[in-house]
C-alpha positions as CSV (number, residue, x, y, z in Angstrom):
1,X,169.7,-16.7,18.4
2,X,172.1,-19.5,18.0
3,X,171.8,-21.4,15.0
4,X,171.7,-24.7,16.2
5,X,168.4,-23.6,17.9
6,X,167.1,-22.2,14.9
7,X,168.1,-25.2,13.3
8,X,167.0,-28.3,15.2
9,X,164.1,-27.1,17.6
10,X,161.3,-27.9,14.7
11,X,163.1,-31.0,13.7
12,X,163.1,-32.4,17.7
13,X,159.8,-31.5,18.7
14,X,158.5,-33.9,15.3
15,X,160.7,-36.4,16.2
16,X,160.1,-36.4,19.9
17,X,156.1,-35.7,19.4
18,X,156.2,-38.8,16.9
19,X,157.8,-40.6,19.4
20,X,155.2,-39.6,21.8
21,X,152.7,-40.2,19.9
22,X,153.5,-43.8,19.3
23,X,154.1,-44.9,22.5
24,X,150.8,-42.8,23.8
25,X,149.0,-45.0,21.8
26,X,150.4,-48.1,22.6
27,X,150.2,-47.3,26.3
28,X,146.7,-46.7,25.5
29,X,146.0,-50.2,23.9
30,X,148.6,-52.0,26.6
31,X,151.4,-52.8,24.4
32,X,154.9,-53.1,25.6
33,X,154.2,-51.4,28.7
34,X,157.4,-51.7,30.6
35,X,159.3,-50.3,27.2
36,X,156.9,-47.5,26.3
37,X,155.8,-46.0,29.6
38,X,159.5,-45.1,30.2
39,X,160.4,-44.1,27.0
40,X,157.0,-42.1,26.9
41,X,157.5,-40.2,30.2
42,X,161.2,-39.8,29.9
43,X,161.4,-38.5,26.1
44,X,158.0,-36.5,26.7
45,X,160.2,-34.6,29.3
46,X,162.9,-34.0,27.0
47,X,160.4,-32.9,24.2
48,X,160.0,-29.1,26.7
49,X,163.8,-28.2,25.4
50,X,163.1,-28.1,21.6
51,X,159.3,-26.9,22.5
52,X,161.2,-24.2,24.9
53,X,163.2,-23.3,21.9
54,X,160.8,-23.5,19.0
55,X,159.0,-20.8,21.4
56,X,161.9,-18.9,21.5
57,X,162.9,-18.9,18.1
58,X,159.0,-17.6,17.1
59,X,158.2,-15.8,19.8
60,X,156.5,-12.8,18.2
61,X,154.2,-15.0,15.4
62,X,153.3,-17.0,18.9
63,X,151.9,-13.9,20.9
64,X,150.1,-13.3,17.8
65,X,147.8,-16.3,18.1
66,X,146.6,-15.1,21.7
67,X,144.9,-12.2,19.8
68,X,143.0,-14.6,17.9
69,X,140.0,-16.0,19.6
70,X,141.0,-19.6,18.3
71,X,143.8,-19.8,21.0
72,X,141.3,-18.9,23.3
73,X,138.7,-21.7,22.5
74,X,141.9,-24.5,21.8
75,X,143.0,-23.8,25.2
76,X,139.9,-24.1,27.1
77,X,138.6,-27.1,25.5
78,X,142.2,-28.6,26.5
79,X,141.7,-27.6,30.0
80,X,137.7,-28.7,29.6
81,X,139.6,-32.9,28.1
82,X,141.9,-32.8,31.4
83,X,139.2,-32.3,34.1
84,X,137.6,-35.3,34.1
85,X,140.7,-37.5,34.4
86,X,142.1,-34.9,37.2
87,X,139.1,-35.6,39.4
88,X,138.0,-38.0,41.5
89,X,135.4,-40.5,40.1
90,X,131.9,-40.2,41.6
91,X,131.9,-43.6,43.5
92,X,133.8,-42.0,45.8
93,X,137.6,-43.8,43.8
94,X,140.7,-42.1,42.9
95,X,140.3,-41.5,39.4
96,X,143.2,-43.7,39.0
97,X,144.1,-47.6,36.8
98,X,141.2,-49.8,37.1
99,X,143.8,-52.2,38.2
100,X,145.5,-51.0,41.1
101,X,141.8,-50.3,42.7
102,X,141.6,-54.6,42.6
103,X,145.0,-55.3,43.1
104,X,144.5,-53.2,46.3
105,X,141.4,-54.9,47.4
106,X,142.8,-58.2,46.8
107,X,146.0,-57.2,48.6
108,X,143.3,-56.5,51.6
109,X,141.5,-59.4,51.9
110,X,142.4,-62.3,53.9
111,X,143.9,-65.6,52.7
112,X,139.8,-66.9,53.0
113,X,138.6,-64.5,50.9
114,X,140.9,-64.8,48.5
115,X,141.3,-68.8,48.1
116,X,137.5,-69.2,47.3
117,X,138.7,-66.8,44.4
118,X,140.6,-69.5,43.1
119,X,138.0,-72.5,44.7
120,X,140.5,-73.4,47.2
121,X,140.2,-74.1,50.5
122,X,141.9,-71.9,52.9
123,X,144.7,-74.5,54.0
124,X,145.3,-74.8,50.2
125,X,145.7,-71.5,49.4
126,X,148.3,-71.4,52.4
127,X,150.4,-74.2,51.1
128,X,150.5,-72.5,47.9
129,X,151.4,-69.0,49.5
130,X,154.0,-71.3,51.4
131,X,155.4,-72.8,48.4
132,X,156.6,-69.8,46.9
133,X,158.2,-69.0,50.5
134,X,155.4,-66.9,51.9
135,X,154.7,-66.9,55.9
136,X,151.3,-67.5,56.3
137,X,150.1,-68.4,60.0
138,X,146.2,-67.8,59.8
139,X,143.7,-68.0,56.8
140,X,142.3,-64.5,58.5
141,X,145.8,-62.3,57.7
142,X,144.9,-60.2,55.1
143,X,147.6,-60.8,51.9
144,X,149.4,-57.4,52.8
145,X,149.5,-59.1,56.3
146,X,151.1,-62.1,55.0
147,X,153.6,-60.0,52.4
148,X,154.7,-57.9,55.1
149,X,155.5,-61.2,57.4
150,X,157.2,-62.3,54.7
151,X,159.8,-59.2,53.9
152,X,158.0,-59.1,51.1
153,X,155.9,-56.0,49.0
154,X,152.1,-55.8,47.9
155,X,153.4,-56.2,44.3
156,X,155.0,-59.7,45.3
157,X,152.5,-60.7,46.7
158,X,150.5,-60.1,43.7
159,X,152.9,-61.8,41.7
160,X,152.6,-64.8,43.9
161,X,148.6,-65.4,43.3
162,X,149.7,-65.1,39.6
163,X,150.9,-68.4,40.5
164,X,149.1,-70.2,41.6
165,X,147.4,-73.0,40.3
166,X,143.5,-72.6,39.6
């Protein structure tokens, strides 16, 4: 076995799992999301190498611990934790953020719908879509409607309600 492997594999996967573990939680509290989701994904990838090699480098004390029934139990209650966020939700949703359920429901409802959200009227709620260089021709499009008229995406148009004025 080289020695760099036997040298560095425990080393990286406490570094990198530190890593992960940080960012997990501040993913989990929605802190910095833009910098840690990246750096969470991307580094958790990276973190298979020195697992692949710590494997590798104890291979025979690691078969040992599927002998033992605590392997067996650790395992299935891991597979037990994943279920419920692998499966749809009852109400008939994906499972999925919270958020991007309403973003899409808002993204589907028509200009009408959504101004008396914000205690517009629906002329007002078009001049402020029009402002920020939407095309809006009917309070009736839906807001995808009107982002696709416009060249623009969902996201933008979600961005756009963000500004506007209450």
């Amino acid at each position: 076995m080289p020695a760099i492997v036997s040298r560095y594999a425990t080393p990286l996967i406490t570094g990198l799992f530190l890593v992960s573990l940080i960012s997990g939680i501040a993913l989990f509290f929605h802190l910095g999301g833009a910098t840690f989701r990246g750096m969470h994904e991307w580094l958790s990838l990276v973190l298979i190498v020195p697992f692949l090699a710590h494997i590798w480098k104890n291979w025979r004390p690691f078969l040992n611990y599927f002998k033992r029934w605590p392997m067996a139990i650790a395992l299935a209650l891991s597979v037990i934790a994943s279920v419920p966020f692998a499966i749809p939700s009852s109400d008939g949703g994906t499972g999925g953020n919270p958020m991007v359920a309403v973003a899409g429901a808002v993204q589907n409802a028509s200009v009408t719908a959504v101004a008396a959200l914000y205690n517009k009227t629906p002329e007002d709620m078009m001049d402020a879509l029009k402002s920020q260089g939407l095309i809006v021709t009917s309070p009736d499009q839906t807001l995808l409607e009107v982002a696709n008229a416009s060249d623009k995406s969902g996201r933008d148009i979600i961005s756009a309600l963000a500004r506007v004025k209450r």
